[in-house]
TIROGU-382559 format. One record per residue: residue in three letters; x, y, z of N, C-alpha, C in turn; residue number from 1. Coordinates in nm, 4 decimals. Example, Ala and Ser with C-alpha at 12.3 -4.5 7.8 and 13.67 -1.06 7.14 Angstrom:
2
ALA	1.3190	-0.5690	0.7800	1.2300	-0.4500	0.7800	1.3200	-0.3300	0.7800	1
SER	1.2850	-0.2250	0.7080	1.3670	-0.1060	0.7140	1.2900	0.0030	0.7870	2
***
This chain:
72
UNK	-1.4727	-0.4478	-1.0421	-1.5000	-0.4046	-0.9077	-1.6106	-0.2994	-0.9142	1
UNK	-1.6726	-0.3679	-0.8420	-1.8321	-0.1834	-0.8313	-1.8142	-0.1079	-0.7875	2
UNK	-1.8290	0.0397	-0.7981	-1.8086	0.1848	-0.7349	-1.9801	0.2337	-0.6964	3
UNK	-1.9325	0.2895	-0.5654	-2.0566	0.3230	-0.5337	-2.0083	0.4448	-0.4990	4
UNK	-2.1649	0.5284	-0.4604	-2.1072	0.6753	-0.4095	-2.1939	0.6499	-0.2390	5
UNK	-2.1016	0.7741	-0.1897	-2.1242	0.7522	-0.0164	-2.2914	0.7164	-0.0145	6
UNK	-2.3388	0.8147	-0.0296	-2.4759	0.8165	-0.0413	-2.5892	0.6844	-0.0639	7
UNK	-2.5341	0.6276	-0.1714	-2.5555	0.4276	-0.2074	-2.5528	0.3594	-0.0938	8
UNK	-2.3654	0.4182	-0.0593	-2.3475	0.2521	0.0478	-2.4280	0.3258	0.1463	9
UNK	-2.4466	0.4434	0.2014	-2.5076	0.4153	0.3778	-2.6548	0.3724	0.3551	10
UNK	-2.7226	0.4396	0.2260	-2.8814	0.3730	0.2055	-2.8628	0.2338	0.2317	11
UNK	-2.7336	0.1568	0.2061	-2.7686	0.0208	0.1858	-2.6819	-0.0365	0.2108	12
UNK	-2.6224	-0.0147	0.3430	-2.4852	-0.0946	0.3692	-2.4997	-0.2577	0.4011	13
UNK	-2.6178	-0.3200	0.4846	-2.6166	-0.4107	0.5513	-2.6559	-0.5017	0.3844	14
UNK	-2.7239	-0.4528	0.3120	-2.7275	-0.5119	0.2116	-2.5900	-0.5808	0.1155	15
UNK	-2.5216	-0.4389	0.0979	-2.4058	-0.4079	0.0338	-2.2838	-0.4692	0.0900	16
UNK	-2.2755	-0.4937	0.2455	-2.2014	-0.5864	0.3097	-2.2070	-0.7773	0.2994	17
UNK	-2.3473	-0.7650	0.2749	-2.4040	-0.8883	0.2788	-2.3605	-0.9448	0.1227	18
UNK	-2.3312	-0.8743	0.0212	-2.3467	-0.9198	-0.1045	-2.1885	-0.8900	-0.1414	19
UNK	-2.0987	-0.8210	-0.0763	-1.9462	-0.8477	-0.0454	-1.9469	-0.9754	0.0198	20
UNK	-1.9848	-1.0425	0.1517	-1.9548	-1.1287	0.1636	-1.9834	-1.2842	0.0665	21
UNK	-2.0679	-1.2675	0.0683	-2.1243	-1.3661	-0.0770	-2.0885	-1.3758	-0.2011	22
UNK	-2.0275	-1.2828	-0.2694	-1.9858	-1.2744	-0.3696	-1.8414	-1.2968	-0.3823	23
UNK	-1.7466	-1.2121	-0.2717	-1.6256	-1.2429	-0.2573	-1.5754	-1.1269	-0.3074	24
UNK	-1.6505	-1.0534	-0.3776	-1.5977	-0.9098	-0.4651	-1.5868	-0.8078	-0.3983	25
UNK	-1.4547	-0.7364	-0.3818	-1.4550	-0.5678	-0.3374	-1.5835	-0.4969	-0.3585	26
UNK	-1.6173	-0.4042	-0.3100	-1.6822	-0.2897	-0.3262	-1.5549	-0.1678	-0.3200	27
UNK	-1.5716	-0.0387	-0.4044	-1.5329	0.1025	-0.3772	-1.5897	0.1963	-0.3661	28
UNK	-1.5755	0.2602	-0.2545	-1.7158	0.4136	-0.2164	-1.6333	0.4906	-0.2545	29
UNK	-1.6785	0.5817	-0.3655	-1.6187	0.7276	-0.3925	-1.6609	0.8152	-0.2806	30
UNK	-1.5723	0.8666	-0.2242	-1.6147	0.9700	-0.1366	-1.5667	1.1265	-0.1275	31
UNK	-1.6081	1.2432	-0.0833	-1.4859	1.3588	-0.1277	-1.3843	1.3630	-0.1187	32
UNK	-1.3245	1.2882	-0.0198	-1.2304	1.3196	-0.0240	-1.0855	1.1878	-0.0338	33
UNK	-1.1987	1.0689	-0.1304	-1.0866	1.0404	-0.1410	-1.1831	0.8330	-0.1999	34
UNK	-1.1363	0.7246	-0.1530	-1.2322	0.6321	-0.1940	-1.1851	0.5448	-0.0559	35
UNK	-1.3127	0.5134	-0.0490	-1.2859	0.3392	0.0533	-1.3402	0.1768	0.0368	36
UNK	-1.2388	0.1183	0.0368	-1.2683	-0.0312	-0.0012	-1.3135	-0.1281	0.0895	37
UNK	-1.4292	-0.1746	0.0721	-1.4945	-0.2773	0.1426	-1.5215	-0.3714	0.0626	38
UNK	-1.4169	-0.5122	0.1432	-1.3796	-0.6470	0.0699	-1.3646	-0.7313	0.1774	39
UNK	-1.4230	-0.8630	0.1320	-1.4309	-0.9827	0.2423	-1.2514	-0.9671	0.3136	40
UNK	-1.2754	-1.0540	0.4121	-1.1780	-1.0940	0.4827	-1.2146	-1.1866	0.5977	41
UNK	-1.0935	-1.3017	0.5786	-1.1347	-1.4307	0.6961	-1.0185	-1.4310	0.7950	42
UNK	-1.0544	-1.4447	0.9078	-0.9776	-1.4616	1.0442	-0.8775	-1.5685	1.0215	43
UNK	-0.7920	-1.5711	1.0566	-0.6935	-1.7031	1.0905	-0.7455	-1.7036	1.1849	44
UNK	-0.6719	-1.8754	1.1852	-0.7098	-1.9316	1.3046	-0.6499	-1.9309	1.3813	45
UNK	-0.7038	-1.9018	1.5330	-0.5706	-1.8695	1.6685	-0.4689	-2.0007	1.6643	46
UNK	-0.3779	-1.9809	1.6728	-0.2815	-2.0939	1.6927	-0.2633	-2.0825	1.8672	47
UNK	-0.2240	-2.2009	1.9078	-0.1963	-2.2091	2.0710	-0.0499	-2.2300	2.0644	48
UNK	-0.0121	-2.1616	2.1537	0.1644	-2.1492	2.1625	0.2127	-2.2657	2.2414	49
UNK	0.3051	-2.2723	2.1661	0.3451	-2.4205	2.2360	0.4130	-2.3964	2.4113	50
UNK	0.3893	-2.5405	2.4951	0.4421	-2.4973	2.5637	0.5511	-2.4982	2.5975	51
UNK	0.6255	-2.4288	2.6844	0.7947	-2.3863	2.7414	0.8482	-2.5274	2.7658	52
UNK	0.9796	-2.5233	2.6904	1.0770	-2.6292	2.6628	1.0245	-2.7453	2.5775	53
UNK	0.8965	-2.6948	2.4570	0.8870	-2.7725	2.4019	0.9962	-2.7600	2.2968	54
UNK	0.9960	-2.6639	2.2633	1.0987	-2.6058	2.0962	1.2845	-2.5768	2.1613	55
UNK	1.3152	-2.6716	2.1305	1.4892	-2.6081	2.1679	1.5976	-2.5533	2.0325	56
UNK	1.6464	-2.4723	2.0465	1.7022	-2.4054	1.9249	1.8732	-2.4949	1.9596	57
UNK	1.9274	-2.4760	1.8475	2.0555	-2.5256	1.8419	2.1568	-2.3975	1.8792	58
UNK	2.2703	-2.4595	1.9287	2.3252	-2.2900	1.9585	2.3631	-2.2082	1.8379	59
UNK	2.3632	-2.3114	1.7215	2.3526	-2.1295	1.6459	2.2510	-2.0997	1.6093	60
UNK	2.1543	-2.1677	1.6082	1.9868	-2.0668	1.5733	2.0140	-1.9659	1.7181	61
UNK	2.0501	-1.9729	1.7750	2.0410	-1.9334	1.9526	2.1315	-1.7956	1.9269	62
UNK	2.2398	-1.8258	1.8732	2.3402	-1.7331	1.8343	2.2717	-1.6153	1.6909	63
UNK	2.2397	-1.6826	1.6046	2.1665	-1.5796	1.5057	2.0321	-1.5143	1.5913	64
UNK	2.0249	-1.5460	1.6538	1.8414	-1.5036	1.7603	1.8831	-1.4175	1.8227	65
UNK	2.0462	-1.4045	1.9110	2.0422	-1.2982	2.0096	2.1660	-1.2076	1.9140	66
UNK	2.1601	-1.1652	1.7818	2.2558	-1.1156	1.7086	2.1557	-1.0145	1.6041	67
UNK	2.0381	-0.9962	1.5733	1.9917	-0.9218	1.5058	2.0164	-1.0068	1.3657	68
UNK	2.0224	-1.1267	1.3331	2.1108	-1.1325	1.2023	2.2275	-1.0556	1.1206	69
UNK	2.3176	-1.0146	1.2542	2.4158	-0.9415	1.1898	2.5323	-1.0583	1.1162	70
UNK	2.4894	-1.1837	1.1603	2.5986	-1.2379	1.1004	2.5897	-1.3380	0.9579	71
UNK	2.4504	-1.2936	0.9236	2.4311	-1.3437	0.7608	2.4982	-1.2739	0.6939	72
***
């Protein structure tokens, strides 16, 4: 993983962002007071909720649902 100091990444963030995403590799900024990690990350994909009265639960999924799982 590469360490940079604050000073690096702001000279060259759009760069330094650009070559996290491409590479796939973390970056770490030493900073005073402490370090920060800049590393890809991909969105899920929105799921669409199904619609009402598609999903019916059985009465005991229904029964464990309105119980907290107190009765495992």
């Amino acid at each position: 993983m590469q360490m940079l100091t604050v000073s690096k990444a702001k000279s060259g963030f759009s760069r330094l962002a650009r070559g996290v995403i491409r590479s796939r590799k973390a970056v770490v900024v030493k900073t005073p007071t402490g370090f920060v990690q800049i590393a890809p990350y991909e969105l899920p994909e929105e799921v669409q909720p199904w619609p009402l009265g598609t999903v019916r639960l059985t009465p005991t999924e229904l029964k464990l649902h309105n119980s907290f799982g107190e009765t495992l």
